[in-house]
C-alpha positions in Angstrom: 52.9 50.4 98.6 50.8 52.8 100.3 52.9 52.3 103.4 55.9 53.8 101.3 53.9 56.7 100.9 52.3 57.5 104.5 56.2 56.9 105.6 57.5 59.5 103.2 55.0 61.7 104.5 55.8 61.1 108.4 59.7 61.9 107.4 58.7 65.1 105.4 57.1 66.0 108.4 60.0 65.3 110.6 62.3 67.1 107.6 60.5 70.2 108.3 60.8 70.4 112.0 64.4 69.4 111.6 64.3 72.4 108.6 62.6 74.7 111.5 65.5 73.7 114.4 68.0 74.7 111.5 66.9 78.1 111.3 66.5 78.5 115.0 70.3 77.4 115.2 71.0 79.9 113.1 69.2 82.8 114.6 71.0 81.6 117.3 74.4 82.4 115.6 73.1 85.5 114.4 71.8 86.5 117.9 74.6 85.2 120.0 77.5 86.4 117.8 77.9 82.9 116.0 79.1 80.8 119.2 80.7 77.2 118.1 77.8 75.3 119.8 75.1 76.9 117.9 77.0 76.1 114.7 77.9 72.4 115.4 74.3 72.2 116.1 73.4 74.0 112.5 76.0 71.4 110.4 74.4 68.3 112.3 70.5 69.3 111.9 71.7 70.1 108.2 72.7 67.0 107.6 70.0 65.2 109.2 67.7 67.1 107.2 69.6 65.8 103.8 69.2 62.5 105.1 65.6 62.5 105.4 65.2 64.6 102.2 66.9 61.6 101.0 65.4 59.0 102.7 61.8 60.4 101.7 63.1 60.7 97.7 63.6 57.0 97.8 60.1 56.3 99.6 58.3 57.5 97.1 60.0 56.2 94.3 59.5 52.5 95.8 56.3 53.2 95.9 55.8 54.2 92.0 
């Protein structure tokens, strides 16, 4: 079960760069004057970061 765990903890870590490339997106927006490729890019890291937030909630409660 441990291997739950340490997995969890690789895709938090991969959640929070995903997190960090969401706010760079949207400085980008903010920067740029919002441009459409900046915010395609914001929707899809969003949802990749919901799917690992996800993915991690069920890691860990496997492992319990």
């Amino acid at each position: 079960m441990s291997d739950f765990i340490d997995f969890a903890d690789e895709i938090a870590a991969l959640e929070q760069r995903v997190s960090d490339a969401v706010f760079d997106a949207v400085r980008a927006q903010l920067r740029d004057g919002a441009n459409d490729d900046a915010r395609d890019a914001e929707r899809r890291l969003a949802r990749v970061r919901r799917s690992l937030q996800k993915a991690e909630a069920i890691l860990r409660e496997t492992s319990t």
